[in-house]
VOGU-3710 file (C-alpha; in Angstrom, 3 decimals, decimal comma):
1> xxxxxxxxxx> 101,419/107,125/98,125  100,477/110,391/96,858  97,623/109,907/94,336  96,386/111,267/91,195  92,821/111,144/92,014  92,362/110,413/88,482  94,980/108,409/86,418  96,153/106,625/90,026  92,633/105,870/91,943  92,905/107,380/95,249
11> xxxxxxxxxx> 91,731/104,545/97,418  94,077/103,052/99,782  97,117/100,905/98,082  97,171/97,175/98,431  99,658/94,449/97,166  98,964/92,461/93,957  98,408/88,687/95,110  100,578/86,440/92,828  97,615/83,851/93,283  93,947/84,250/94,012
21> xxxxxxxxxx> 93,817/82,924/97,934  90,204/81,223/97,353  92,116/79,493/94,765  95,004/78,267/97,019  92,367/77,358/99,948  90,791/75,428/97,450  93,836/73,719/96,013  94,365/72,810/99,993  91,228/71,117/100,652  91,503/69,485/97,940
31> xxxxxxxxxx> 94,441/68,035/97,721  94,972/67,648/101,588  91,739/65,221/101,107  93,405/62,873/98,838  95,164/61,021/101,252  92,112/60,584/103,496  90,071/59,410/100,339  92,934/57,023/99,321  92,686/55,492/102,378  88,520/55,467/102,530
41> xxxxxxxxxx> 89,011/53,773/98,834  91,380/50,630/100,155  89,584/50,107/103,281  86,113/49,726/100,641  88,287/47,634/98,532  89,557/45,654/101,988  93,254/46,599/100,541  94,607/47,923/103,583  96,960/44,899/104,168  97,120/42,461/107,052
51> xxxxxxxxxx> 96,724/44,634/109,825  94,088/46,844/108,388  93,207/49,023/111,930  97,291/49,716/112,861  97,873/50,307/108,549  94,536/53,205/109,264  95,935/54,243/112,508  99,502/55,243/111,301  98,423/56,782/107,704  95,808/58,974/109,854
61> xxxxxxxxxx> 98,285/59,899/112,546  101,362/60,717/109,809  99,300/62,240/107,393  98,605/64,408/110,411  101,548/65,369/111,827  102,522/66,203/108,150  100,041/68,643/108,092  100,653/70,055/111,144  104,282/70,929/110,193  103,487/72,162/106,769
71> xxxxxxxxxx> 101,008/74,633/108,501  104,129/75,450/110,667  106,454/76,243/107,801  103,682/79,011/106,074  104,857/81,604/108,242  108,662/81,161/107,504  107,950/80,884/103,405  105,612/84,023/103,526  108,434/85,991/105,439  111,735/84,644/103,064
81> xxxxxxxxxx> 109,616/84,725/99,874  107,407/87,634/100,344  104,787/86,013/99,050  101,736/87,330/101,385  98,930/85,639/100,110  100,304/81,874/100,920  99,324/83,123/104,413  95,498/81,788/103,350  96,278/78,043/103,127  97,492/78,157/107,022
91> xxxxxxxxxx> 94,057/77,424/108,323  92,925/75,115/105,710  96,425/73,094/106,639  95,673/73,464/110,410  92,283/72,212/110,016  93,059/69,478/107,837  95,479/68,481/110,590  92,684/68,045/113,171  90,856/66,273/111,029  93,604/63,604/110,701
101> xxxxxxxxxx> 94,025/63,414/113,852  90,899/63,195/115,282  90,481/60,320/112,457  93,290/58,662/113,738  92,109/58,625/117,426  88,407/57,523/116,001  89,847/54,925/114,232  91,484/53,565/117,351  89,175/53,419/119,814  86,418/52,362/117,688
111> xxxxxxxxxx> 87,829/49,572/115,731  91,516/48,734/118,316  89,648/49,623/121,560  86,388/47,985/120,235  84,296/51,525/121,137  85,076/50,776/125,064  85,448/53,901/126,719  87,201/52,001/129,691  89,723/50,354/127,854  90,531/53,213/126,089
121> xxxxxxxxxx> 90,743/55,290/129,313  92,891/52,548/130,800  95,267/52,204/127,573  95,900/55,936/127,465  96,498/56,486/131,312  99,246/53,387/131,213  100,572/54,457/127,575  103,416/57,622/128,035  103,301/57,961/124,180  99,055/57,693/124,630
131> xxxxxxxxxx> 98,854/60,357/127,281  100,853/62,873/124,621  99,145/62,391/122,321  95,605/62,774/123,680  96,970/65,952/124,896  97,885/67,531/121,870  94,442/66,476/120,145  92,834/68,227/122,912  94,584/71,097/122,721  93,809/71,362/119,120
141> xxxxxxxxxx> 90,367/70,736/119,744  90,486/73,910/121,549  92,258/75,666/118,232  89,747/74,044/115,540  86,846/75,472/117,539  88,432/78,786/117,710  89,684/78,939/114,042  86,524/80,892/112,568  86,762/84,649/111,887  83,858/84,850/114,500
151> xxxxxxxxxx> 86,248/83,696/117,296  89,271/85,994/116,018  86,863/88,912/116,447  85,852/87,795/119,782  89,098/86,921/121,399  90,870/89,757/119,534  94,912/90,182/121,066  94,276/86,988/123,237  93,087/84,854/119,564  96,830/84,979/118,465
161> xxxxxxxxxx> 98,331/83,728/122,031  95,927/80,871/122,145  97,089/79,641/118,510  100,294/80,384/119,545  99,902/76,412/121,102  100,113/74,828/118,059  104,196/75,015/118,690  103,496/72,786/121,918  100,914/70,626/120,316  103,288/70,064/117,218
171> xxxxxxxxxx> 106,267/69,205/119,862  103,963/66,913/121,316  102,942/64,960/118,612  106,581/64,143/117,372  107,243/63,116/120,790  104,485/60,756/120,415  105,347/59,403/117,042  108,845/59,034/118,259  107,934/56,736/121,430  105,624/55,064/119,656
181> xxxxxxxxxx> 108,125/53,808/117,030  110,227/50,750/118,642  112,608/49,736/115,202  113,034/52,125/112,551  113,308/55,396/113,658  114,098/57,103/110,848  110,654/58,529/109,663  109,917/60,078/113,151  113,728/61,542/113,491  113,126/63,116/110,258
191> xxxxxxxxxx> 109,912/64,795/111,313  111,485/65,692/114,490  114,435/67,670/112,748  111,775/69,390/110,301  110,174/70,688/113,550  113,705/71,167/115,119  114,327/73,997/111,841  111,174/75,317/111,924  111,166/76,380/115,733  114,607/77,093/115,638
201> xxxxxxxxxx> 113,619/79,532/112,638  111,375/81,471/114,921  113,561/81,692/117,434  116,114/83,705/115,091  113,683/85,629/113,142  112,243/86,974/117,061  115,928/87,908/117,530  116,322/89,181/114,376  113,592/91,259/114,739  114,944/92,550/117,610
211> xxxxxxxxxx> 118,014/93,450/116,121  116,306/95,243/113,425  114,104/97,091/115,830  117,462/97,991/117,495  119,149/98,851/113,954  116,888/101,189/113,308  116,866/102,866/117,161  112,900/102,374/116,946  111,186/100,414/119,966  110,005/96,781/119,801
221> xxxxxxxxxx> 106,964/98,156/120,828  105,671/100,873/120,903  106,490/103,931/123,715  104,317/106,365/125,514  104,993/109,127/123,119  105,456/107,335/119,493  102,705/104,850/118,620  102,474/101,858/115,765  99,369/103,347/114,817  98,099/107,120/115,653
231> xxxxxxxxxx> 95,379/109,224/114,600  94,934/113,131/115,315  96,050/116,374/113,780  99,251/117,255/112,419  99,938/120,424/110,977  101,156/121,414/107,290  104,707/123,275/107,941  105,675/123,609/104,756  104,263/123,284/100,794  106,993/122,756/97,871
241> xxxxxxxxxx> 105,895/122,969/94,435  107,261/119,920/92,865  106,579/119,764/89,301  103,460/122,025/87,331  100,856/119,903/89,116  103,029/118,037/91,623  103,132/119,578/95,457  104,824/118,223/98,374  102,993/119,341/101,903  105,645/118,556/104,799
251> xxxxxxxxxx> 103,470/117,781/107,784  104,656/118,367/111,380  103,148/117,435/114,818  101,560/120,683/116,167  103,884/122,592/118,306  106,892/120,737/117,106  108,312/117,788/118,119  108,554/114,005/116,736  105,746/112,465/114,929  103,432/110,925/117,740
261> xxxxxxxxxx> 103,471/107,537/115,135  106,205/105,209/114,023  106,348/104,387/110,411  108,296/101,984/107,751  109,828/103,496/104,192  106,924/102,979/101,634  104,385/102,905/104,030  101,127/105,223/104,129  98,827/107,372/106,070  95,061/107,838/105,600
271> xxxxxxxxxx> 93,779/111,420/105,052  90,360/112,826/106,281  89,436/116,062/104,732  86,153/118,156/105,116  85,249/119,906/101,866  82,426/121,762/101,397  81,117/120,125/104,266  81,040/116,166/103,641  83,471/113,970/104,577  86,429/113,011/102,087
281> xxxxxxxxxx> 89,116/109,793/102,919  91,894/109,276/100,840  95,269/107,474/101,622  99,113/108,421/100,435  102,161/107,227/101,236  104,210/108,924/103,294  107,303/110,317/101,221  109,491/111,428/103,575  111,851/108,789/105,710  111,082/107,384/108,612
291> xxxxxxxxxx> 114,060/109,273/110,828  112,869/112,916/109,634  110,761/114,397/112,861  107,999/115,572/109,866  106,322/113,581/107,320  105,819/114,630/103,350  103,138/113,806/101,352  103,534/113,999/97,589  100,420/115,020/95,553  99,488/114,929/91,760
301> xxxxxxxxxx> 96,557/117,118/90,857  94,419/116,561/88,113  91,680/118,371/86,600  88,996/115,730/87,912  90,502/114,548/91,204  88,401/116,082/94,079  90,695/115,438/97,133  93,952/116,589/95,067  92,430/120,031/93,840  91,046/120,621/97,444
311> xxxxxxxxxx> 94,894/120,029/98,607  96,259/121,864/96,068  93,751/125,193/96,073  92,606/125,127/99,496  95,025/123,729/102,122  97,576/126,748/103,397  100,664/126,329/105,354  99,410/126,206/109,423  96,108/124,259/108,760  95,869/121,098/110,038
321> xxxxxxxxxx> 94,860/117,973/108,656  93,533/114,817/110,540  95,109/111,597/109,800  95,717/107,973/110,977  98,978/106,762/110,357  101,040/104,361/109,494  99,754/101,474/107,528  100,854/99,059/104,390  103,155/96,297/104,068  105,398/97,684/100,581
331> xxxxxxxxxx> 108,616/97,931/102,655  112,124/96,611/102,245  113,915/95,055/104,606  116,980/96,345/104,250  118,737/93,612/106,338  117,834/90,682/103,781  119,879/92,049/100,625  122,986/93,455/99,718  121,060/95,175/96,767  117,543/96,373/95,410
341> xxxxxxxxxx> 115,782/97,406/92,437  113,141/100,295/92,462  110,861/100,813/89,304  108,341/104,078/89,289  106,027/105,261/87,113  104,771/108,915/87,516  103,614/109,636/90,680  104,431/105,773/91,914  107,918/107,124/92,299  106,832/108,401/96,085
351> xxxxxxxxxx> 106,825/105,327/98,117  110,114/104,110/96,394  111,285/107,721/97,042  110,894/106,630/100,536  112,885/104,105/100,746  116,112/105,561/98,656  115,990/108,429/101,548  115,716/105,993/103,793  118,453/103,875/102,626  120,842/107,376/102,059
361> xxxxxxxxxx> 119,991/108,238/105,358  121,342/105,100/107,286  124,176/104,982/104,512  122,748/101,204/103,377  126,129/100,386/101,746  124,146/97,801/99,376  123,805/98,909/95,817  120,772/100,234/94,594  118,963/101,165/91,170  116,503/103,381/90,934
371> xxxxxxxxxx> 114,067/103,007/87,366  112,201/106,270/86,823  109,299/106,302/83,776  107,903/109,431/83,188  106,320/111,400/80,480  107,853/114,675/80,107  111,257/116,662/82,043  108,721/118,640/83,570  106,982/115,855/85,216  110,354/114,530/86,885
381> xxxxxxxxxx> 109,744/114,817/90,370  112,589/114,925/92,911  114,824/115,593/90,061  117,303/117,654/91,477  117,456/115,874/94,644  118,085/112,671/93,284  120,835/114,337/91,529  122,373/115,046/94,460  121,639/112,142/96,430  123,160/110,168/93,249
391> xxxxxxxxxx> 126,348/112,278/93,861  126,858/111,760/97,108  125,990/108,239/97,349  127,810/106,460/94,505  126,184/103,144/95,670  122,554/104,684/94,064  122,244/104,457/90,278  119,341/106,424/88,490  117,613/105,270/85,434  115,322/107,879/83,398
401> xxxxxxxxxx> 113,588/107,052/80,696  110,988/109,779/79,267  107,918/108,372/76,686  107,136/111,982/75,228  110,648/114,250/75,840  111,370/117,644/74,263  114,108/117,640/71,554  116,340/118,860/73,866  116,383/115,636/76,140  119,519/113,818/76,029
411> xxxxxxxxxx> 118,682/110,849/78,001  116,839/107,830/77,694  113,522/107,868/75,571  110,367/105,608/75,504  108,568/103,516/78,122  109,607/100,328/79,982  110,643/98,032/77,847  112,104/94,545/77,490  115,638/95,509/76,742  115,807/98,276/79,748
421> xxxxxxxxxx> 114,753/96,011/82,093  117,253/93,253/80,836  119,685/95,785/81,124  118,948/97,308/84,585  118,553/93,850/85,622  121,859/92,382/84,727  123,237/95,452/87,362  121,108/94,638/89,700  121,161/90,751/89,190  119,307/88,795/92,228
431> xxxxxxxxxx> 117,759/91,650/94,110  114,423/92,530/94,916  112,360/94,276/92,872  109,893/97,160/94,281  107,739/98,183/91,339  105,103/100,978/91,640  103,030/103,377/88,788  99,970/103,344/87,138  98,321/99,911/86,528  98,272/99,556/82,986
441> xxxxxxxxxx> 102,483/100,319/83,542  102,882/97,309/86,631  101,067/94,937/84,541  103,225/95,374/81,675  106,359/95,562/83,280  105,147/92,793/85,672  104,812/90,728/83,092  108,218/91,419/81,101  110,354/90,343/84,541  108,377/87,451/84,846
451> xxxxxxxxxx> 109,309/86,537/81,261  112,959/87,512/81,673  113,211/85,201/84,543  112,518/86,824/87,378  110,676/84,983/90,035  107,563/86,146/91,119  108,031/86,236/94,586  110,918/88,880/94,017  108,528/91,842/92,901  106,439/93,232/95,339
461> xxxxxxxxxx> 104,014/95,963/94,265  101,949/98,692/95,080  98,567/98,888/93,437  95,913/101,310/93,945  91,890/100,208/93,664  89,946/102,162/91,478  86,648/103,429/92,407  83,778/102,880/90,784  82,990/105,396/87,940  81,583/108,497/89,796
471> xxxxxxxxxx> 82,809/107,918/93,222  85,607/110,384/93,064  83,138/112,734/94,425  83,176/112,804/98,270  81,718/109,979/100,264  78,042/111,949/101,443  77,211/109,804/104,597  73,741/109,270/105,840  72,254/112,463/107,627  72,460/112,264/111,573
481> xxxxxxxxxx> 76,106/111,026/111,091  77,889/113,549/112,754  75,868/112,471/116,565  77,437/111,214/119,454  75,872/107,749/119,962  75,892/104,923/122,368  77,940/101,491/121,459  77,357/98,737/123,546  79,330/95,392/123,584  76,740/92,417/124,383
491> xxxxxxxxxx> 79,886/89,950/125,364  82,218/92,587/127,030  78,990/94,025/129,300  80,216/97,612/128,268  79,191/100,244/126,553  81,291/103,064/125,477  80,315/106,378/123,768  81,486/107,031/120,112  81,935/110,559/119,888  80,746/112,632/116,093
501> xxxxxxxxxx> 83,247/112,136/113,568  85,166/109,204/115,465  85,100/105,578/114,325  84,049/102,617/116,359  87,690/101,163/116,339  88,937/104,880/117,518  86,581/104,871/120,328  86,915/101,715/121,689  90,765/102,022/121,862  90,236/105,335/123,472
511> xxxxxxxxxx> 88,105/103,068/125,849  90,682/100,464/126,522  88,902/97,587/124,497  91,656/96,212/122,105  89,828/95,278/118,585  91,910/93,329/115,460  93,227/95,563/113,196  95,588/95,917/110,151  95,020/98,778/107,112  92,368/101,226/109,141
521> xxxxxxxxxx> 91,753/101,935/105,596  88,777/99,266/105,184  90,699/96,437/102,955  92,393/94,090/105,170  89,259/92,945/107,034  90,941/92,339/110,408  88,525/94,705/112,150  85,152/92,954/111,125  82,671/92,835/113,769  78,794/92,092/113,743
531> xxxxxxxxxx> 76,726/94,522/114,327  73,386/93,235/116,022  71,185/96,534/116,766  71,681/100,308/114,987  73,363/101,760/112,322  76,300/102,739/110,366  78,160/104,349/107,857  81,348/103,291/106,329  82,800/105,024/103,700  84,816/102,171/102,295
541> xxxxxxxxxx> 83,543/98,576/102,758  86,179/96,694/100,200  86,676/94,057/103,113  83,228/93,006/102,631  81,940/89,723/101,020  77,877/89,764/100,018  78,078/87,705/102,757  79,315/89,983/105,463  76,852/92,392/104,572  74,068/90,122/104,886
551> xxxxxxxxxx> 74,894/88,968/108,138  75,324/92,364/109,159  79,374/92,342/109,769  80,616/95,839/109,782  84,550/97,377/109,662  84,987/98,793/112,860  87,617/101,037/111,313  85,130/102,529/108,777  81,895/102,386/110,956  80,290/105,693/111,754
561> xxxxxxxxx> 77,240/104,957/114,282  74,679/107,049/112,819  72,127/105,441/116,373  73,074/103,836/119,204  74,229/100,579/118,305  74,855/97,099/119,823  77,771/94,846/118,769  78,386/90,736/119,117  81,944/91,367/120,787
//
């Protein structure tokens, strides 16, 4: 999003969690070790009926499979609810899991088997049911050793395949149950058609997603020429002046041509500028829509912001600016709805900008209102082409409300309130909500849909992190930066050479090493990687626990080798 580098922090945007995810983790231990305590209490209390080993042996083995398919269904709630931070309580679920299982085949060979390895051995190899389920505890074995963040880093791509086996290991374990069962088969039918839905969901969504990629005449992956992710030099074709302190700076790949990156309404880029010699990072979305062969970025200036006045004074039409593109999650899947909401403040209206072009320009026939809060008419950006766009598309509907207009405003006055929203939501009843401004303005109006009704998991937003007090002055890194230097992977056996102003993550892919990553804009964390000799600088470190930084884990997307440095990867 283009940023006031004052009023709107310019620091790469991230969604508002609805709950804290060390508080769901915790709520998932926790409760997830109730059953297991439950059944620790009877056994103390001799309360676990006549057949006390078979009563431990089945409450261990359900209790596991239960958490196995709950850890399943995560992925499928996150993607219909759009609630991302649920995504935290998968491992906690898959460990638990393993934990009841591994109970459950403790259990029996230590108090059914009497702790003999050979009847045990024998039991399994003549048992069908035995010999699946040993199976799939060994194959999560495998998964429980390489859950840590330490074995995502150092499997990277080939991490997500091998947890791709808890599908087989889940289909293996109902199997199980349902041998095992001889009478009432109900319980173990039941489980099986939970699992049934939930692998028949991602067999749909993969198809979906194909259609989607298709719908939009973008690759499923991506080509030779047009990359998910890119970073280079594109070159400012054109600067509009929006408002008084508004400019838009339409960006073009040099020499014409497509974009050399694919990119998502509402989505952003990351921006490197050199001023007065030190380096400067700062992220905004990406105004334009996704079919346009340029890309706009919309940019506030204010009288303290650094990176905006440098835009605004310094950058000329034919300079170039180096960026890394795309990146963010605030999109909207057009395919899911026949209708959305969109509510800006100020200069939040560019990502949702975004989308209504992108939505005009493939003719969306769903409906679509558009909330606008800003100050003064001479702050309304895009006026006059949402206008149009409002003339020619009588499925968009514009809302304007100004807080401070001129007497000669005949529209709506005031901010967000209560009664708009009720209003604007009654024509837009049941769609999602995309809601992005100021943070003092989100949390308000947050807040009021909430107590209208509105379920959380409808409104996604776009917040922006403020920096500390001070930092809007450009990142100074340490001196001897700028260097080529030596990287060295200790696993891998290869060392690769990081060239001055490059990133480790940009030099290793030039290298053909594929690392983890999400953002590039230091917040996501996917990149981490411990650094075991040298030095770095990162600009933006957000990703970072105390933690991390004691144990010397780095962002390979933000690291800088400022030596020759050596790397546990």
């Amino acid at each position: 999003m283009s940023t006031s580098d004052a009023t709107l922090a310019p620091a790469a945007p991230r969604s508002r969690p609805l709950v804290d995810s060390q508080l769901l983790v915790w709520l998932a231990w926790t409760s997830g070790l109730v059953p297991l305590a439950l059944l620790v209490w009877d056994a103390l209390h001799d309360d676990l009926g006549a057949n006390a080993v078979n009563h431990a042996i089945h409450t261990t083995g359900l209790v596991g499979l239960v958490m196995l398919l709950l850890t399943l269904l995560v992925t499928p709630v996150r993607k219909l609810s759009g609630w991302q931070t649920i995504i935290a309580v998968r491992r906690p679920l898959g460990l638990l899991s393993f934990v009841y299982l591994m109970t459950h085949l403790t259990i029996f060979f230590v108090w059914d088997r009497e702790a003999s390895v050979a009847s045990t051995v024998t039991e399994i190899l003549t048992r069908t049911y035995l010999q699946l389920g040993f199976i799939a505890l060994a194959l999560m074995s495998l998964l429980a050793l390489t859950s840590t963040d330490g074995w995502a880093r150092r499997l990277g791509k080939r991490w997500k395949w091998l947890h791709r086996l808890i599908y087989p290991i889940a289909i293996l374990g109902v199997t199980h149950f349902l041998l095992l069962v001889k009478s009432d088969l109900r319980l173990p039918r039941a489980l099986a058609i939970v699992l049934g839905v939930l692998l028949l969901y991602r067999v749909v969504a993969h198809y979906v997603e194909l259609s989607r990629a298709a719908h939009k005449r973008l690759p499923v992956a991506a080509s030779p020429t047009r990359k998910r992710f890119w970073s280079g030099e594109l070159e400012v074709m054109r600067i509009f002046q929006e408002t008084h302190d508004v400019k838009t700076f339409r960006l073009r790949a040099p020499g014409g041509g497509p974009l050399p990156f694919l990119s998502e309404a509402g989505q952003y880029l990351n921006l490197t500028l050199m001023i007065d010699g030190k380096r400067v990072s700062r992220s905004y979305t990406i105004a334009s829509a996704p079919s346009d062969i340029y890309c706009e970025l919309t940019v506030k200036r204010t009288p303290t912001g650094y990176a905006s006045h440098h835009l605004h004074e310094r950058v000329r039409e034919g300079d170039r600016l180096k960026i890394g593109a795309p990146a963010g999650r605030f999109v909207f899947d057009a395919t899911t709805s026949e209708r959305v909401l969109l509510i800006a403040g100020g200069v939040g209206i560019t990502p949702l900008m975004a989308i209504v072009r992108d939505l005009t320009n493939r003719c969306w026939p769903g409906r679509i209102d558009f909330l606008v809060a800003m100050r003064t008419p001479a702050d309304l950006v895009f006026e006059a082409e949402l206008g149009e766009l409002t003339r020619r598309f009588p499925n968009l509907h514009l809302h304007v409300t100004l807080s401070d207009p001129t007497d000669t405003w005949s529209g709506r006055r005031g901010r967000i309130d209560r009664a708009l929203l009720a209003e604007v939501l009654a024509l837009a009843e049941g769609a999602p909500i995309f809601l992005c401004g100021p943070e003092p303005m989100m949390d308000t109006v947050r807040a009021e849909l909430v107590g209208l009704g509105v379920p959380a998991g409808r409104i996604a937003t776009e917040a922006f992190v403020s920096p500390p007090a001070g930092s809007d002055a450009p990142v100074e890194l340490p001196q001897g930066e700028a260097v080529q230097a030596q990287a060295t992977f200790t696993r891998r056996g290869q060392t690769i050479t990081v060239a001055p102003g490059s990133t480790l993550l940009e030099a290793a892919e030039q290298s053909g090493i594929a690392l983890p990553f999400e953002c590039r804009s230091g917040i996501c964390g996917q990149c981490k990687i411990m650094l075991c000799k040298g030095n770095v600088s990162m600009a933006v470190q957000d990703a970072l626990s105390k933690s991390d930084r004691e144990h010397g884990i780095i962002l390979a997307c933000q690291a800088h080798p400022t030596s020759d440095i050596q790397l546990d990867a």
